[in-house]
N, C-alpha and C positions, 0 to 999 in steps of 0.2 A: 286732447280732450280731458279737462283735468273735473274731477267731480267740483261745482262749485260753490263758493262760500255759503250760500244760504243754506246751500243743503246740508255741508258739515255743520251747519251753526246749527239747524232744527233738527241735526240726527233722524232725519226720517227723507223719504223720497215720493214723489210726487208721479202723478200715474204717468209721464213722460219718460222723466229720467228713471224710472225703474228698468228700465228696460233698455239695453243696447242696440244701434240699428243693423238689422241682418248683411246689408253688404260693406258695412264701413267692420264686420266683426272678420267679415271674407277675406278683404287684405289685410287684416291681421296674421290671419292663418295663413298668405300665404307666405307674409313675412316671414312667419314660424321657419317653411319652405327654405325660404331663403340662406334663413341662421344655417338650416343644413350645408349650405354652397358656401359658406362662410367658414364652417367649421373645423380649421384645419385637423384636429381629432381625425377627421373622417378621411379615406381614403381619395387621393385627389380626382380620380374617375368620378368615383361616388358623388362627389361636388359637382361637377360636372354635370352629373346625370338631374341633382336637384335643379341647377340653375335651369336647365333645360325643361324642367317640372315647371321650376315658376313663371317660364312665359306662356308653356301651353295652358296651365292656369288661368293666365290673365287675359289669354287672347279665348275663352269662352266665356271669362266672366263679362268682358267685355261687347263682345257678340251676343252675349243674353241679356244680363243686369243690366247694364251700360245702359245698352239699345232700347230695352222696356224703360226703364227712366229715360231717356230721349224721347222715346215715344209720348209717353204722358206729359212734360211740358210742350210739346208740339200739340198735345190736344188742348192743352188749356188745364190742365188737371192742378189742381193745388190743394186737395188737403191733404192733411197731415197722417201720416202711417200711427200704427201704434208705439211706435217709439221716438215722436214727434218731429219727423222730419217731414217738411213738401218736399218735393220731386226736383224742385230748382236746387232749394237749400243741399239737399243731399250731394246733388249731381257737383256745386260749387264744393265741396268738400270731398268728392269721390278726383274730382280733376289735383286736386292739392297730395291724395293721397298715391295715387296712379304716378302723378307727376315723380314722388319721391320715391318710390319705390322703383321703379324706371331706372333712377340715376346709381340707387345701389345696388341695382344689378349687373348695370356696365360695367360699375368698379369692381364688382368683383368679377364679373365677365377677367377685368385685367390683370387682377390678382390671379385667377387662374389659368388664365393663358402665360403669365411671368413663370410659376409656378412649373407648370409643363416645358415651358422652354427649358429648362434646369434640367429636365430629366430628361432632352431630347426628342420633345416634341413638337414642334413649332409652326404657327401659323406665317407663313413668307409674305411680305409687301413683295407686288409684281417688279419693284423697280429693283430689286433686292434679290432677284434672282441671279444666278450664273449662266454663263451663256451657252452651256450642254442643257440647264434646265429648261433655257428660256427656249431653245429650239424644240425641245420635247415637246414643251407646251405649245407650242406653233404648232407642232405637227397633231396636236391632239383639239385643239380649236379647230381645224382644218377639215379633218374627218370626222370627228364625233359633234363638236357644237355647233359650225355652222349649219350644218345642214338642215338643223331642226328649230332653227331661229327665224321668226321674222317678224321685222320691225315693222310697226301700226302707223301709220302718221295721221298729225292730228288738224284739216284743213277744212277749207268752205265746203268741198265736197266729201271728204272724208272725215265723217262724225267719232268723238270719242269714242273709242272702240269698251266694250264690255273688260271690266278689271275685276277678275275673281277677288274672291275674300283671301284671305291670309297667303296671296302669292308675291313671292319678291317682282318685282319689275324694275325696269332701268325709265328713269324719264331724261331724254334729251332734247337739249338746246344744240339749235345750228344757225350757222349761216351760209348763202348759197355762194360757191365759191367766184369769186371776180367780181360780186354783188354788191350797188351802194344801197341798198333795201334797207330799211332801220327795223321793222318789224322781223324780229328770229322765227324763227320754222322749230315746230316739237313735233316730237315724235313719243312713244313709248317701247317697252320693249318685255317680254316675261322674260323670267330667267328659267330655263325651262327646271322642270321639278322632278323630271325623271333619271338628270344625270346627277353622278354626287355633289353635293354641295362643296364638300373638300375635298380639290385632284391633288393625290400622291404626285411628291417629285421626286423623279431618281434620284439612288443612293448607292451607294456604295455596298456591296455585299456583304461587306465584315463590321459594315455600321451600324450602330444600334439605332443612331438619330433619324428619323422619321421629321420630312417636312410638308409641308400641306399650301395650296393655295386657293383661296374662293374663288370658285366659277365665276360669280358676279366681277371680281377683278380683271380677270382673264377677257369676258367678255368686253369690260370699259376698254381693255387695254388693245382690243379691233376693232373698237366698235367703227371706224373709220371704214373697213372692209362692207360697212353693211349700207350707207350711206355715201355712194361715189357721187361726186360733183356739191359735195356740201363739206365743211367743215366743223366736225364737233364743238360748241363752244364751253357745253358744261353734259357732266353725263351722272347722275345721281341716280341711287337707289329710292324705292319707296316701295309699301307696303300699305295695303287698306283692309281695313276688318268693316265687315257687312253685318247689319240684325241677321243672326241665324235660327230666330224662333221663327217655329211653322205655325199658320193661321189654318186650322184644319176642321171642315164641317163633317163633324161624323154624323150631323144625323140624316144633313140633305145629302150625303155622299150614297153612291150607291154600291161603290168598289170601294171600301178604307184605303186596301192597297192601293188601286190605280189613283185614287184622290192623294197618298201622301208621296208617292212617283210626283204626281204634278207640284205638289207643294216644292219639293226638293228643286224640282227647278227651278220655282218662283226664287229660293235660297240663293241663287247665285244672284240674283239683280235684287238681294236686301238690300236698303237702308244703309249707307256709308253711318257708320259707328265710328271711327277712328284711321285716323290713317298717322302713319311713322315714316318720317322722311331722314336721308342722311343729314347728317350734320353738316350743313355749310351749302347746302343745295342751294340753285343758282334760282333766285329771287322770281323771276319769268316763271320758271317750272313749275316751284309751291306757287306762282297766283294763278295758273292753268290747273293745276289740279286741284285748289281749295276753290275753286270755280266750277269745277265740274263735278266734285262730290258736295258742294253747300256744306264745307264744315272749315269752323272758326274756331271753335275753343278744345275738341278733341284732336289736336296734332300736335305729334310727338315729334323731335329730332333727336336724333338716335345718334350715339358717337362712337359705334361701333359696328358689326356687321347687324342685319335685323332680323329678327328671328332664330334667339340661342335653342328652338328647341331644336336643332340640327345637333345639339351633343348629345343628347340623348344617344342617336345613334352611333354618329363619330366616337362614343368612346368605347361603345362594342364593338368597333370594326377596327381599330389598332391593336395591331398583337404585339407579342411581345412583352406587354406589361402589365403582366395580372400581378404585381404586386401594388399596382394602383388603384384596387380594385377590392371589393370587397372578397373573402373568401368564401369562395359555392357554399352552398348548407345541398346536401343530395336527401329531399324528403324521405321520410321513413312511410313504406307500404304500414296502413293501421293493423298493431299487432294483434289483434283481434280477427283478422281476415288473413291476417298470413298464416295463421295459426290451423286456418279451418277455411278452405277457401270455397265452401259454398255459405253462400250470403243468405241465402232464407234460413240455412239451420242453424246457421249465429243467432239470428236478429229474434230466430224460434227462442232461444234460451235468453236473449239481454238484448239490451238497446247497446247502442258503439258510438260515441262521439269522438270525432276526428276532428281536429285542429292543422289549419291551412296557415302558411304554406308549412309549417314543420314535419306536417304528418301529410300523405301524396294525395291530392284531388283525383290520380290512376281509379282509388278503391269506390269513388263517383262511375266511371267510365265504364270500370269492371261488373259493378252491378246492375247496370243499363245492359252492357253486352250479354251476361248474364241472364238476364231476365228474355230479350232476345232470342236467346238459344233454347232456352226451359219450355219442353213442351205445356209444362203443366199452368204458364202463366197465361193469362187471357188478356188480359188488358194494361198497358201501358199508358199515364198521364203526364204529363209534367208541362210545366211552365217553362221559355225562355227570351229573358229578358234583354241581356246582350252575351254573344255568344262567338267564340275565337272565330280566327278568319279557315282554319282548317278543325273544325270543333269532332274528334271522334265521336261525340256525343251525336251527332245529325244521321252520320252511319251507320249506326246502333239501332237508333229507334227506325230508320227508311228499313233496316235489315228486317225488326220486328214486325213491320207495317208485310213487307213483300212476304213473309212468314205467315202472314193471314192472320196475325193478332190483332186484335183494334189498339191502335194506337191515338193517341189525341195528344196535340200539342199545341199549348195558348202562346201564340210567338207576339209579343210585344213590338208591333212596327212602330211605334211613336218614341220608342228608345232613342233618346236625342243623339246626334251624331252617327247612331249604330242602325238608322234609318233602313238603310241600303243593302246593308247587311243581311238584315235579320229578313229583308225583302227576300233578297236571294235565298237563303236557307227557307223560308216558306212555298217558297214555290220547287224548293228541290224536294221537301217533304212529301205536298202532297201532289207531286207526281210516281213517289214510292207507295202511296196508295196510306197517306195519313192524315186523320180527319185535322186541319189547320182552323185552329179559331185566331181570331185577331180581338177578341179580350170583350168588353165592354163599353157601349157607346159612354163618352164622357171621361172613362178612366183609365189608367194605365195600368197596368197587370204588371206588379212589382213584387208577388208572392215570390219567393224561391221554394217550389214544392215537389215532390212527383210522388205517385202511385203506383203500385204495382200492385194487380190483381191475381194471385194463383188461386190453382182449383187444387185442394189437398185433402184427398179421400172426398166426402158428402159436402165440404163445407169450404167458403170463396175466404180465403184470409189477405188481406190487407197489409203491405208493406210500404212503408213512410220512408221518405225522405225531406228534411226541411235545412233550408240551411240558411246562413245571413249574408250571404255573398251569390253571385252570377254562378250559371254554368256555364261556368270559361274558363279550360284549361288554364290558359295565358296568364289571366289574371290570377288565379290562382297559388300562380309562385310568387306575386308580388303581393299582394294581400292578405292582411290576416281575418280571417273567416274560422268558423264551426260550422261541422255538419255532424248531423242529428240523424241517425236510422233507429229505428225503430220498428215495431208489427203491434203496439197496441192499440186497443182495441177501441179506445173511443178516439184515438188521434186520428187512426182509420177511417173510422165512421164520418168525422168531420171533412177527412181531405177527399172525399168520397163528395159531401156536399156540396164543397167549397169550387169543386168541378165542376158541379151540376149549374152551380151559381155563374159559372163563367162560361158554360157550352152551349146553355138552355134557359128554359124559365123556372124558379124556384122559387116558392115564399117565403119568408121570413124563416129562420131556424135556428132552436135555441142549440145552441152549440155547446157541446159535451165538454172540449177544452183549451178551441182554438179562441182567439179574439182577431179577429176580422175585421179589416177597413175597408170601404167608407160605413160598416155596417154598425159596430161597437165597440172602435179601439177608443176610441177618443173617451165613452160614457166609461170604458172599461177601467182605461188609465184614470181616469178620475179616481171612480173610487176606490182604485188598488194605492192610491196615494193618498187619500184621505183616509182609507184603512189604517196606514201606517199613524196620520194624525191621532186616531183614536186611541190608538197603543200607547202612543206617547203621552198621552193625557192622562189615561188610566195606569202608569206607570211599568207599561208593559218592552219590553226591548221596540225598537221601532228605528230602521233605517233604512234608506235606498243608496243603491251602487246602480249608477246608469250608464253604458257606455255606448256611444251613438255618435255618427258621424256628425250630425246638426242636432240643433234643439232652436227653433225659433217660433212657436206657435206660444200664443200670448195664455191662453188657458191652460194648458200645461203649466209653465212660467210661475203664473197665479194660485195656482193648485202646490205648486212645488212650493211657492213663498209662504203659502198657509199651512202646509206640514210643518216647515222649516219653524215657524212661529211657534208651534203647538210642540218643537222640541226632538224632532224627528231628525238626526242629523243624515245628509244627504252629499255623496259625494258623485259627480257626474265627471265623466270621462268623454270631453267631446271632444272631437279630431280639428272637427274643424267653425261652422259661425255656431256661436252661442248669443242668443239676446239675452238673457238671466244676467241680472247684475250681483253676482256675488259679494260678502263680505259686507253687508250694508245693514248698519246697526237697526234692530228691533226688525227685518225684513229677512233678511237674508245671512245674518252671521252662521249659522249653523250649515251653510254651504259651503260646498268648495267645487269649483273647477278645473282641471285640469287637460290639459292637451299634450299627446305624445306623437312627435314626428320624427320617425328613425327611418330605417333602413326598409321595411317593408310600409307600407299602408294601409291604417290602422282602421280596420270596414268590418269587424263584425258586431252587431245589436245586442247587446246583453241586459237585463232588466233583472234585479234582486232586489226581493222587498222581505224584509227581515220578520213580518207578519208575528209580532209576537213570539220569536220564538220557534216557530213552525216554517223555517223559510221557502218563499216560492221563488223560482227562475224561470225566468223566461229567454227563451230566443228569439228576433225578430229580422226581417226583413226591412221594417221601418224606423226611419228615424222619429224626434219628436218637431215634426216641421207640419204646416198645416195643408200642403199639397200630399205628404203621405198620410195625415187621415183621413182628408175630406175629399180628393183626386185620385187614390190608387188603389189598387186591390194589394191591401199588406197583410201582412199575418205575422200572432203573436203565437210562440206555442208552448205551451206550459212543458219543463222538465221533469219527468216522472220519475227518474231511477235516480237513487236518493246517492250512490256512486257517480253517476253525470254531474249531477249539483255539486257534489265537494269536488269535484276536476274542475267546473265553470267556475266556482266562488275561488277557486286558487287560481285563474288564469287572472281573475278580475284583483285577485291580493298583490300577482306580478305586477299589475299597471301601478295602482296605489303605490309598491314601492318603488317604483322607479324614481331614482332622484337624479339621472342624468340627461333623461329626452322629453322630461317631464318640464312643461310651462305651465304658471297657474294663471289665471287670468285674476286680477287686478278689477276693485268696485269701477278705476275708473273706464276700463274699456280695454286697457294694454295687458301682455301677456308678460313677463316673468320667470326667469329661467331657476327650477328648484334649489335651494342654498340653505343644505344641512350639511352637518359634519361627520355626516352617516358615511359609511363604506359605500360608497359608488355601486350603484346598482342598476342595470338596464332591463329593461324587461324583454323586449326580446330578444339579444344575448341569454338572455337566462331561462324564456320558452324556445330555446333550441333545442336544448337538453329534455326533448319528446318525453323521452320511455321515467323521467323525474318524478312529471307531475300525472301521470297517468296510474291507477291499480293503488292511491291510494295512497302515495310516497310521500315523501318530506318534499316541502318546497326547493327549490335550485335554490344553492347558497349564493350570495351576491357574485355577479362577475364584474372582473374590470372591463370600463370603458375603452380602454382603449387597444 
């Protein structure tokens, strides 16, 4: 997509092409993804673990985006979005880009699987086996796979059987044996998903090499045992992905929960979105099954096994080889609570920002448990959004609830994928005796907040927490996130209301120094960015530092181009879709964008606006997307302690200089790998180094890359 001639000839852009389209910006990013799996720099594990990123990636973008564009030309739908694409148009160009992306994942799929062979790792062809392995594996088919196998068949009386979303299955062709029949017999088959994907084959004790063979193989290679009196004639893998958006009526519902339980069901007989068949599959099978899902133009042949996000795990569960592998970082408890390990008389003298994963998400856990224990606390709040599968955090506040504190917790069941979850955890809640809200009709409660109420001598004091990431252990060591505590006194006051807004009825309220969505982020960010224009005109300092997972909301966008004009230079740090077309003369020159995709996952909201001089920082939980300010309960929170703001303004200087994980994005759409002749610099290599940039210190001096 190259910017074209007329536009370079008129030096100017046109209200189409100013703007990037939001999912053709998505495989960008996750190409970015990619480059990681590509980069031999990185530890070969670590490769591994990306490639396996970039399919679970695509197999949501596909199940959501995909499927919603699907959707809309099946309705008939044809205008054009704000960054002038129809629905068809898009879709013929999302298949061109999916298509390509696809192919350079296999190959490198094969570059890392060569790569591992070398170091003794190896994935075995069944035909390749030895004959002590090949009896192993009989004897392990035998006992553990058949039993839990059974194959569907697909005939006049027995109808296509129901085919989950993203599960492998076998489809086979037969014929009935001593039969002159010309019509073949299908079957299908799961592969089941509870045993590994990759069985160990014996080795040698004093061997280092490690060999492996796919289930799916092992099963083609009996599949004879499961169909007596017929003859295999073709046995292929395939794969289908289903729409996995939920259609959910909060307002005719009269249970949310028991209304998004039934939706989740509806989820398994989504909408065929795509399906991935092996490469070379037998001609019969793909027209039995592009028959039975009505799909033409979304199918894939796949020339390797389907579904690499199985490395993910595969490469944590090989031992042996941690030097394939990146090396642990063991977070640091924040030295501010180790120092003094009760948390109200800290936060009584200062506010403590902690930085995830460097510094330990524990000092979250501890001050929930904490508060739990504290006779003098009364009330317990918080929001969660999605939350680990073993979260200490659910124990804590059930401990506090049976304690006979009031406890409240706004548990977000519409958490996509995290559905089920967050189910379970509300019903373990409030049968510990916790009041359970399920948020607001129409929107999703995407705050990261909690409260804590003590009673301290005559007087109720307020303690904060905000932060820009989940409360979830798990994610927490893969993520980089801020957390914010605090006890002042109007942030209190807000998160005090901001509850009431979500538990109860509340009117309008002018807010002390939160900014709040759907209520005044969007009027808010305007003029915090047309603020900066004015500086800039009046010749005042005037800049923004934004760093955000998305930015696709057209007003933001517009608002940012009319700073940019008026002089205001603006650098945006987004992870992953950006629509803002950067670098685009008399519009946009005075931007820059940037994307940094490394080792952890770059998730936490930071917002600096240079305000003349006077600068303010924000934390957020939202992006600048128009589902987080016009769909979600987000919150901005302004930075008080003028010490937290020079630690945030230097996490946000780390990004800036990164010049090695650093991509910048390009007026025409594509991304850009940074190329100065600066000292190699990574930024978080270099926010490892905690205790640096904390109390005040000189920045970490460049690390090398590699």
């Amino acid at each position: 997509m190259n910017v074209n001639a007329e536009e370079k000839k008129n030096n100017h852009t046109s209200p189409a092409t100013a703007y990037l389209n939001r999912d053709l910006s998505w495989i960008e990013f996750n190409r970015r993804v990619l480059a990681e799996a590509q980069d031999p720099e990185n530890p070969l594990m670590e490769r591994a673990k990306f490639l396996a990123i970039v399919s679970s990636n695509l197999d949501e973008f596909i199940s959501v985006r995909v499927a919603g564009i699907q959707d809309q030309i099946r309705a008939g739908y044809t205008k054009k979005d704000f960054t002038g694409y129809t629905p068809s148009g898009l879709y013929k160009r999302l298949i061109k880009r999916v298509t390509k992306i696809i192919a350079d994942q296999y190959r490198t799929f094969k570059d890392i699987s060569r790569s591992l062979h070398k170091e003794g790792i190896v994935f075995v062809d069944y035909k390749d086996l030895t004959h002590a392995q090949e009896q192993s594996i009989e004897q392990y088919y035998r006992d553990i796979i058949y039993p839990v196998l059974t194959p569907m068949a697909v005939d006049q009386s027995r109808p296509f059987p129901l085919v989950h979303s993203q599960f492998i299955y076998l489809a086979v062709v037969l014929t009935r044996k001593n039969s002159q029949e010309e019509e073949p017999y299908f079957a299908i088959l799961q592969i089941p998903s509870n045993l590994p994907r990759c069985i160990p084959l014996p080795h040698r004790s004093n061997s280092k090499k490690r060999q492996f063979v796919f289930i799916e193989d092992v099963i083609r290679q009996h599949i004879q045992t499961l169909f007596s009196g017929y003859d295999p004639v073709a046995v292929s893998e395939f794969r289908l992905t289903r729409n996995s958006d939920l259609t959910i009526d909060e307002e005719g519902a009269e249970d949310l929960l028991e209304e998004i339980e039934k939706e989740l069901r509806k989820r398994r007989r989504g909408v065929p979105a795509r399906l991935e068949v092996q490469k070379g599959i037998h001609p019969y099978a793909l027209e039995q099954l592009q028959a039975e899902f009505e799909l033409e133009d979304f199918v894939f042949e796949i020339e390797g096994p389907l579904d690499l996000s199985f490395l993910r795990g595969f490469a944590g569960s090989v031992k042996g080889f941690s030097y394939l592998h990146h090396a642990p970082i063991e977070p640091l408890y924040p030295a501010e609570f180790e120092e003094n390990e009760d948390f109200f008389e800290v936060l009584g003298e200062r506010d403590v920002l902690v930085y995830h994963p460097y510094e330990s998400f524990d000092a979250m856990t501890d001050f929930i448990i904490q508060a739990s224990e504290d006779e003098q606390v009364m009330a317990i709040k918080m929001t969660l959004y999605r939350v680990s599968g073993k979260s200490p955090l659910i124990t804590a506040l059930a401990n506090a609830a049976e304690s006979g504190k009031q406890v409240t917790v706004v548990v977000e069941l519409k958490a996509r994928f995290d559905e089920e979850r967050n189910i379970a955890w509300a019903r373990k809640l409030e049968q510990s005796g916790c009041h359970v809200v399920y948020g607001l009709v129409g929107l999703k409660t995407h705050a990261k907040v909690t409260l804590i109420v003590r009673q301290e001598g005559p007087e109720l004091r307020r303690y904060v927490h905000v932060g820009t990431g989940n409360y979830n252990d798990s994610t927490a060591k893969a993520y980089t996130d801020l957390s914010l505590f605090t006890a002042n006194h109007e942030i209190g006051l807000d998160a005090s209301e901001l509850f009431n807004q979500m538990t109860g009825y509340s009117a309008n309220y002018n807010w002390n120094s939160f900014i709040v969505a759907p209520t005044n982020m969007s009027l808010s960010l305007q003029k915090l960015i047309l603020r900066e224009a004015e500086h800039a005109a009046a010749g005042r300092p005037a800049r923004i530092i934004a760093k955000m997972n998305s930015l696709s909301n057209q007003e933001v966008i517009d608002n940012l181009y009319s700073a940019a004009q008026a002089g205001v230079s603006i650098d945006l740090i987004v992870r992953g879709v950006c629509c803002l077309r950067p670098g685009i003369e008399g519009l946009s020159e005075r931007i820059t964008v940037r994307s940094i995709v490394d080792r952890f996952l770059e998730h936490s909201r930071i917002y600096y606006f240079e305000n003349g001089g006077k600068p303010e920082v924000y934390l957020s939980s939202a992006d600048w997307m128009t589902r987080n300010l016009t769909r979600r309960i987000e919150l901005m929170c302004p930075v008080k302690d003028s010490n937290i703001r020079k630690q945030i303004v230097k996490i946000l200087d780390l990004s800036l200089m990164d010049n090695v994980k650093s991509s910048f994005l390009q007026p025409n759409g594509y991304y850009e790998r940074a190329d100065d002749k600066k000292a190699p610099f990574r930024s978080q290599f270099a926010a490892m180094n905690v205790t640096r940039w904390k109390g005040g210190r000189a920045l970490p001096s460049p690390t090398k890359h590699s």
